[in-house]
C-alpha positions as CSV (number, residue, x, y, z in Angstrom):
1,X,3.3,-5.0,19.4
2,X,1.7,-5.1,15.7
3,X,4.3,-3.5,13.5
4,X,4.3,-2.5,9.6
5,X,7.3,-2.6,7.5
6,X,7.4,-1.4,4.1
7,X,9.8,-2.3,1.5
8,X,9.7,-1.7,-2.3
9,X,10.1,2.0,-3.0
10,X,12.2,3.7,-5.1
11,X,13.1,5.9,-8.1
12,X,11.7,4.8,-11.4
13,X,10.8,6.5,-14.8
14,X,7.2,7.1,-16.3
15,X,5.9,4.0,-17.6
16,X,7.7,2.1,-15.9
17,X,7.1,-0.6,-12.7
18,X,7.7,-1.2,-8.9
19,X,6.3,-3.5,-5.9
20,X,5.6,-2.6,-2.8
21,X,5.7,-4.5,-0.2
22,X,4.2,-4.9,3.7
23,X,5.0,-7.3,6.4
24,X,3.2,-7.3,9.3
25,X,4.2,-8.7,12.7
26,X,2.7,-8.5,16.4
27,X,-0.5,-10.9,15.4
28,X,-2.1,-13.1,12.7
29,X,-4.1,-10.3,10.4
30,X,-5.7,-12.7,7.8
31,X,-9.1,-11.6,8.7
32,X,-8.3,-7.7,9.0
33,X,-8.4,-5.4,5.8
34,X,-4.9,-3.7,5.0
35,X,-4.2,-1.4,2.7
36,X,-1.9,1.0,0.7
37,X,-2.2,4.8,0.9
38,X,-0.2,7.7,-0.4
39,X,0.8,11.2,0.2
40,X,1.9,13.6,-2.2
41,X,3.9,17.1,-1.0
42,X,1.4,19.4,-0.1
43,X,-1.9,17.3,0.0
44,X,-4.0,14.6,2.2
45,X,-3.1,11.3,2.3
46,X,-5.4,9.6,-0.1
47,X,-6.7,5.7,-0.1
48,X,-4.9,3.7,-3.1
49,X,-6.2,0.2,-2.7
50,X,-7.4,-1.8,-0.1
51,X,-7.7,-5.7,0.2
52,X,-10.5,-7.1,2.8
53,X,-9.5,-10.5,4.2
54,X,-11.5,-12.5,1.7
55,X,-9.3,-11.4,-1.3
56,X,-12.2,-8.1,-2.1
57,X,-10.2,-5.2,-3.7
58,X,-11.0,-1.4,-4.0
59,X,-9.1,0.7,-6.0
60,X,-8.4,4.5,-6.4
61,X,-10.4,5.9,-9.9
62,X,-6.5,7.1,-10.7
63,X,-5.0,4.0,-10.6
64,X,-7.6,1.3,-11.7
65,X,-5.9,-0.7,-14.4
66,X,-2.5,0.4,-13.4
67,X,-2.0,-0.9,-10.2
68,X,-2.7,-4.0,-8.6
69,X,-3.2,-5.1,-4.8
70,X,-2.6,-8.6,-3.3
71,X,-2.1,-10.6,-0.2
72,X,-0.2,-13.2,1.1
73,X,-2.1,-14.3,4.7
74,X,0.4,-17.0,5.6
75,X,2.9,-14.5,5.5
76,X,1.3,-12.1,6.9
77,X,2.1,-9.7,3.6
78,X,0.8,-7.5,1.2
79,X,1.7,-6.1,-2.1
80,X,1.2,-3.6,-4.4
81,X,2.2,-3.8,-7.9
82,X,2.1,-0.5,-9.5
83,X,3.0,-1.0,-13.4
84,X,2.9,2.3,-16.0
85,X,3.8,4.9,-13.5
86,X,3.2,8.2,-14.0
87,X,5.0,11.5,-12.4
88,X,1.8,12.2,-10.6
89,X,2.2,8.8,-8.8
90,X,5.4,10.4,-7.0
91,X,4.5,10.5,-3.0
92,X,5.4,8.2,0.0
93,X,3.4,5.0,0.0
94,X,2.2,4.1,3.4
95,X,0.9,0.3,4.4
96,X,-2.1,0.1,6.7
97,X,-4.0,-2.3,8.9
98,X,-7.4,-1.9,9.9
99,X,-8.0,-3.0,13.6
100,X,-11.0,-3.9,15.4
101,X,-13.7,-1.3,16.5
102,X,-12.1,0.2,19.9
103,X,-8.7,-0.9,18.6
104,X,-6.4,1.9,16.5
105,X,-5.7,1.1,13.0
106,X,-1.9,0.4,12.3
107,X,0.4,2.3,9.5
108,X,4.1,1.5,8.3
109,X,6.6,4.5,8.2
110,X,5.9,5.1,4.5
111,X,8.1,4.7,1.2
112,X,8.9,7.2,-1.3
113,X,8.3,6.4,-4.8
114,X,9.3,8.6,-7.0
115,X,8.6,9.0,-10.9
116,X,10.5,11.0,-13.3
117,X,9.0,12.3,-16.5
């Protein structure tokens, strides 16, 4: 069974830092793209950055510059390092795996980070 487990959330002030952080178990994902996504009270979740399995990024317009996405495929990890947070970057931070075609994509249970002005 492939399983996501997030780790890494918490409070923190504007401007200031966290790391997430996803393990993945149930498989060896090195070649799959995973991800980080977010959901703020009251609106969609929304993509954040995403990592293919060659080490390609893609980033969110709102948090290019600010936030930074990495892997760890011997681990079977990934990170997200989030650095000048801002109160608008308050939501719960889900991990996710993309799967083959056929095959449904995997998410973590989410994280709340939460920014105070």
């Amino acid at each position: 069974q492939v399983q996501l487990v997030e780790s890494g959330g918490g409070l923190v002030q504007a401007g200031g830092s966290l790391r997430l952080s996803c393990s993945a178990s149930g498989g060896n994902f090195r070649f799959n793209a995973m991800g980080w996504y977010r959901q703020a009270p009251g609106k969609q979740r929304e993509l954040v950055a995403s990592i293919t399995g060659g080490g390609r990024t893609n980033y969110a317009d709102s948090v290019k510059g600010r936030f930074g996405i990495s892997r760890d495929n011997t681990k079977n990890m990934v990170y997200l390092q989030m650095n000048s947070l801002k109160p608008e970057d308050t939501a719960v931070y889900y991990c996710h795996l993309a799967m083959s075609i056929g095959v449904a994509d995997v998410w973590g249970q989410g994280t709340q980070v939460t920014v105070s002005s």
